[in-house]
C-alpha positions as a printed Julia matrix, in Angstrom:
359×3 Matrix{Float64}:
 114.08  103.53   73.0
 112.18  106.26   75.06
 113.44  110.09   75.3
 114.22  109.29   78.98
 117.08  107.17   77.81
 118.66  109.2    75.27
 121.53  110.23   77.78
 121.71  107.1    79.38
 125.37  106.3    79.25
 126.66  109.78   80.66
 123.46  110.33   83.34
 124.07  109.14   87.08
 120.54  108.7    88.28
 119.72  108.1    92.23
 116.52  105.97   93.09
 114.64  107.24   96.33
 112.15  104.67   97.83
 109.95  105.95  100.35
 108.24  103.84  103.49
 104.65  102.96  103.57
 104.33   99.74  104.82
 102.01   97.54  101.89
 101.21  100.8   100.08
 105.0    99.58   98.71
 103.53   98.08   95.85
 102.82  101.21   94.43
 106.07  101.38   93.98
 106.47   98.17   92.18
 104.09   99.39   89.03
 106.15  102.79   88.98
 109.38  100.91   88.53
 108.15   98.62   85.91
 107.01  101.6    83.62
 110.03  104.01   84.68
 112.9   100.76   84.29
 111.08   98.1    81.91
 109.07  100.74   79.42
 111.01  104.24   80.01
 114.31  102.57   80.4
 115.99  104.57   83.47
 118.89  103.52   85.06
 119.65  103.61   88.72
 123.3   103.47   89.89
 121.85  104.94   93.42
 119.31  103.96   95.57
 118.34  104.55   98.85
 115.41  103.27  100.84
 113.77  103.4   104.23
 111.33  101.06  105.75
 109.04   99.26  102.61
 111.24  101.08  100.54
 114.59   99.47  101.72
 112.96   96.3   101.6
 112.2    97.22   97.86
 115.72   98.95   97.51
 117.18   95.92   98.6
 115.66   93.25   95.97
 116.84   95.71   93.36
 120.53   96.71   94.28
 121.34   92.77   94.34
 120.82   93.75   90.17
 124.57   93.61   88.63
 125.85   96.56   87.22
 128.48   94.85   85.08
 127.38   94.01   81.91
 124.29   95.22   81.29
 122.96   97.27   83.84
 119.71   98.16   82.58
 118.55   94.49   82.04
 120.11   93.45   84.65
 117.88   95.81   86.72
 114.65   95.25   84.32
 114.94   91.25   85.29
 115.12   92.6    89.27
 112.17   94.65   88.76
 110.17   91.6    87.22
 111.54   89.16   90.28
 110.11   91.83   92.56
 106.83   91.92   90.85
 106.86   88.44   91.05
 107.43   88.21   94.72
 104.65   91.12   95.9
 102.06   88.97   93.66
 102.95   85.39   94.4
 104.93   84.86   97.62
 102.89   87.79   99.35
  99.81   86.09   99.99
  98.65   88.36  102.59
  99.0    89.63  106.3
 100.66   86.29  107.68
 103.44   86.15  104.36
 104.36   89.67  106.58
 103.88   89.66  109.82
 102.23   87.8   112.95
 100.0    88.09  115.93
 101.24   88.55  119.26
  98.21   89.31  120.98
  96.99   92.88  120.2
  96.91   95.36  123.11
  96.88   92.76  125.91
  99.82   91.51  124.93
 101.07   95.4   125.31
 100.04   95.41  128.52
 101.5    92.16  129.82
 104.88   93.64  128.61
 105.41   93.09  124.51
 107.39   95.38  122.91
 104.94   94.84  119.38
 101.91   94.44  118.18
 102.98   92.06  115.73
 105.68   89.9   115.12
 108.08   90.08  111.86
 109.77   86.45  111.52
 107.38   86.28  108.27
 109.0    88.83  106.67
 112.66   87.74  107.6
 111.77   84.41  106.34
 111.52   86.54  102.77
 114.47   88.47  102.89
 116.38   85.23  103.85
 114.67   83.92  101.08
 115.25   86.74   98.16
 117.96   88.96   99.67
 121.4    87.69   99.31
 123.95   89.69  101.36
 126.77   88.75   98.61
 124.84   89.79   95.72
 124.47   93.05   97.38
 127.83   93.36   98.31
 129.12   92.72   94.84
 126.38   94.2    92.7
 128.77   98.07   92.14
 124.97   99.86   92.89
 125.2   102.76   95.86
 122.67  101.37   98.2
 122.03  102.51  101.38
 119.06  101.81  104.18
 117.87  104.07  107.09
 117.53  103.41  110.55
 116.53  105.45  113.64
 118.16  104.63  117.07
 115.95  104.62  120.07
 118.94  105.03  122.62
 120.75  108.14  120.73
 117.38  109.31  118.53
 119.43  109.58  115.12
 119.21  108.57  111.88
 121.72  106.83  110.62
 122.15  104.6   107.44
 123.73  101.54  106.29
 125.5    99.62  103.27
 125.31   95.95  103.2
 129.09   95.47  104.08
 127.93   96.52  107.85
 128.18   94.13  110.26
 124.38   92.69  110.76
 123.17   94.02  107.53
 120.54   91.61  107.47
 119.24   92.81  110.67
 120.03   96.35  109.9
 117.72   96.06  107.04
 114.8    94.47  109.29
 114.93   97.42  111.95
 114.47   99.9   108.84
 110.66   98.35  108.43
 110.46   98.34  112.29
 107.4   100.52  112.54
 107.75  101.18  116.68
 104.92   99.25  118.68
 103.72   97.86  115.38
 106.26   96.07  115.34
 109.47   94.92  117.42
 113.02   97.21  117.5
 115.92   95.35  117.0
 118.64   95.0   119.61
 121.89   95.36  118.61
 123.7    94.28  122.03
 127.39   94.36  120.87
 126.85   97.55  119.74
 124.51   98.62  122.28
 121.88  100.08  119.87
 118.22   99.3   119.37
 117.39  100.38  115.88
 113.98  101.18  114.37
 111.91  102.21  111.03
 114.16  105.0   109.85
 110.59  106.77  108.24
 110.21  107.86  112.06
 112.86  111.12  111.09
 113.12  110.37  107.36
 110.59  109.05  105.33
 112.14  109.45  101.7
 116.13  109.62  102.47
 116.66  113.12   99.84
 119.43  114.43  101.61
 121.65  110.99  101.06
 120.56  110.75   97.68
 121.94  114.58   97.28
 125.52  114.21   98.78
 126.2   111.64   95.7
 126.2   113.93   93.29
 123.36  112.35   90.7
 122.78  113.9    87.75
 118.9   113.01   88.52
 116.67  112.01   91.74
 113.58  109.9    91.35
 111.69  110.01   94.15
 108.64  107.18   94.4
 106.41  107.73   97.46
 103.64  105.28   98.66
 100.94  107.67  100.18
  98.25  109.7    98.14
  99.36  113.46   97.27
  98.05  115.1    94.48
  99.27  118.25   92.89
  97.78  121.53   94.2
  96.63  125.0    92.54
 100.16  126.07   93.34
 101.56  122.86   92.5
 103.04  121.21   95.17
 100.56  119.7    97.97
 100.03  121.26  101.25
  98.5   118.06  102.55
  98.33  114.18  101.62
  96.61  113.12  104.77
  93.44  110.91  103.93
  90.65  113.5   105.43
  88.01  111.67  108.41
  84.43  112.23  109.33
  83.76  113.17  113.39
  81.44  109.88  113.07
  84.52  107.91  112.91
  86.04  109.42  115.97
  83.03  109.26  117.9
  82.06  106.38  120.27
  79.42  104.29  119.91
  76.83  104.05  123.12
  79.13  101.42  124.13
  82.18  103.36  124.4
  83.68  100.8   122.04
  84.45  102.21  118.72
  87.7   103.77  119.14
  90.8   102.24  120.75
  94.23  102.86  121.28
  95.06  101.26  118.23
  93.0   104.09  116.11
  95.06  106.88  117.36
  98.5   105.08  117.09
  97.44  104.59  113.22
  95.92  108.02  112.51
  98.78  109.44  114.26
 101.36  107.44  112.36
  99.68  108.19  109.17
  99.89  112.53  110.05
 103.26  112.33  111.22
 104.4   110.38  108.35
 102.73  112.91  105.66
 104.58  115.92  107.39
 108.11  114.42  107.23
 107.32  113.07  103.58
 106.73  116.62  102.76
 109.31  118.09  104.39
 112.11  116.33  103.11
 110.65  117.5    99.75
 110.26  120.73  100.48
 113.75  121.19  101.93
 115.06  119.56   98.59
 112.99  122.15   96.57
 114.97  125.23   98.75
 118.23  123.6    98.3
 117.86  123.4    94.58
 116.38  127.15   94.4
 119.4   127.98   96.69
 121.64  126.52   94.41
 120.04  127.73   90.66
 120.51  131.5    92.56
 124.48  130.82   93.39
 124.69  129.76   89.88
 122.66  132.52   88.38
 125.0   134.71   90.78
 128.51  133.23   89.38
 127.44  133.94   86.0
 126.31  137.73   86.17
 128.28  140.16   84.5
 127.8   142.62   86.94
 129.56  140.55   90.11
 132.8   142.6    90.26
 130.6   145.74   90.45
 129.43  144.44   93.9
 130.62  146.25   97.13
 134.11  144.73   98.29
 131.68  143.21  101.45
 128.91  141.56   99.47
 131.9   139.93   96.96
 133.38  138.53  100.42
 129.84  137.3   101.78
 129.45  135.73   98.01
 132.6   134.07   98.16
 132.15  133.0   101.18
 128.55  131.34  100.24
 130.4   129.16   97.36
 132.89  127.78   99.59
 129.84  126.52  101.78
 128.0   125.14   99.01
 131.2   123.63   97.87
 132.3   121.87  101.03
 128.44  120.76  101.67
 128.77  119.35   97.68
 125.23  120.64   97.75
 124.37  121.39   93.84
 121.17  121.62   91.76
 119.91  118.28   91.5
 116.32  117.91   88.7
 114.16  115.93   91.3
 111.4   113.6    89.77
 108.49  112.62   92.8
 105.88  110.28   91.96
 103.1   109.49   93.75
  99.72  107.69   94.29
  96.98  109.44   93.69
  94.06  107.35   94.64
  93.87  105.94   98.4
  95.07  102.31   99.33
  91.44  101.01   99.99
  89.08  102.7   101.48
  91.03  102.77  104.77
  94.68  103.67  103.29
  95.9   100.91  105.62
  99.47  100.76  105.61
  99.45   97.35  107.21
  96.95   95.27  104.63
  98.66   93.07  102.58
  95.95   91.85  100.53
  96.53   90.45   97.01
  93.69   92.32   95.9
  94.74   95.75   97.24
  98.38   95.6    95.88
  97.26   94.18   92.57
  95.17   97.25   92.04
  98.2    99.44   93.99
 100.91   97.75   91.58
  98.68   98.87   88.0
  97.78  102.23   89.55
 101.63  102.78   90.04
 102.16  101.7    86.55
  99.65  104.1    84.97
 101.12  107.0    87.07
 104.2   106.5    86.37
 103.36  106.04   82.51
 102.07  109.94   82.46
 104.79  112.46   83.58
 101.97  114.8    83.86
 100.58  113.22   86.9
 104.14  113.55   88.59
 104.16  115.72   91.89
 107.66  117.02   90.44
 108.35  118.84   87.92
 105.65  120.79   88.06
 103.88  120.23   83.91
């Protein structure tokens, strides 16, 4: 039995699984050493794009009975599934005809009927619905531009759950015409879903991200965004090397590293907001404030109160080599999430290589 578990039957722990398309294996090898070797509990979880997908094969996990193994035997079903039923590209997604198809009109690069043939296949809307884990998935809505998530007693879970890997262009939206809604990858405002995870009051956040951020001289990264050459960005004499397609991934890629680190960041102030209301309520020398300042103080507890924001320890893990030389989000290649899925495990394995807390 590892230290981590010592408090296991009083601590309410929330799982955060970030997007990152086939960089989700990563996740997969953290998981096994934080659930199967470290034996951590998660009554919460919360996912967005690869990570709901992930968040979803877990939270079917009972939490009568025995919870832990319950989860542990998830964990080694979803192991089982990124390294035998995900054969590559085409388990995932499809063709539709690149940028010509664009320009005749498709709404996608690629098609994802593969991957809903999985989720048919592993994901079973009852099991969810019955399992007594907090799970949640994020969307985006092109028609109001919110984020919004979703249990699995929504109407159109199933779909629900597609749209949240709906990477826009890459691949299709999903039209919700009774509702009047078209839903995509809920990374596009919120790549790791903190603030959800927060308003359940956990005793603990893990936080599992799939892009490459290492820790900085001050700790926390500034930057995770795999760094280019000019050669790459320059055409060729044939005005052929770069497309469209290059800039929609590069872009994709920078966007996605600034929300990742915001939502991180803006979990970090919370928590030092909240350990200097704290540090406030227990000074002795409170009553010898000016009437004003006691009013403003008061005042500043009530808010924290009725946003139920609290200190929260947050745990982040991340990769910290590149997914291939290219940090494609969109390879699913048995070799590349192999080497993702043991990578995760040996991070995970070392809390010193966490991004959070600071060693």
């Amino acid at each position: 039995m590892s230290t981590f578990s010592s408090l296991e039957g009083t601590m309410k722990r929330a799982l955060v699984l970030a997007g990152g398309g086939a960089r989700g294996a990563y996740q997969v090898g953290m998981l096994q050493e934080l659930v199967i070797h470290k034996e951590i509990d998660f009554q919460i979880i919360r996912g967005v794009s690869v990570g709901a997908l992930n968040a979803a094969f877990l939270s079917q996990a009972p939490v009568a009975g025995d919870s832990l193994e319950n989860l542990k035997k998830k964990i080694e079903d979803l192991h089982a599934l990124w390294t035998n039923d995900i054969k590559g590209n085409d388990s995932v997604y499809a063709e539709r005809g690149g940028f010509a198809a664009i320009l005749a009109g498709a709404d996608s690069l690629y098609s994802l009927d593969p991957l809903r043939g999985l989720i048919n296949e592993h994901v079973m809307l009852d099991n969810l619905r019955n399992s007594g884990r907090d799970f949640k998935v994020g969307t985006v809505s092109l028609v109001s531009g919110r984020y919004k998530e979703w249990a699995p007693d929504e109407i159109d879970f199933i779909d629900k759950l597609v749209a949240s890997a709906s990477i826009p262009v890459v691949f299709p939206f999903v039209d919700f015409k009774s509702a009047e809604d078209v839903l995509v990858d809920g990374g596009v405002r919120n790549i790791s879903p903190l603030g959800s995870a927060f308003k359940t009051l956990p005793d603990e956040i893990y936080v599992l991200l799939t892009s490459r951020l290492v820790k900085s001289d001050g700790g926390f990264p500034e930057s995770g965004v795999q760094e280019q050459n000019y050669g790459q960005w320059s055409d060729n004499w044939l005005g052929t090397k770069v497309n469209g397609l290059d800039v929609l991934k590069r872009t994709i890629d920078i966007l996605t590293d600034e929300i990742y680190l915001d939502d991180i960041r803006g979990a970090l102030k919370w928590n030092e907001v909240i350990r200097k209301i704290d540090a406030l309520k227990r000074s002795p020398h409170l009553h010898t404030l000016p009437p004003e300042l006691r009013s403003d103080f008061s005042k500043l507890i009530e808010t924290s109160n009725v946003v139920k924001k609290r200190h929260v320890p947050l745990y982040v893990i991340a990769p910290q080599e590149w997914y291939g030389a290219q940090n494609n989000s969109t390879e699913f290649l048995p070799a590349l999430m192999a080497q993702a899925i043991e990578h995760g495990r040996m991070v995970a394995s070392d809390p010193s290589k966490w991004l959070l807390p600071v060693q």
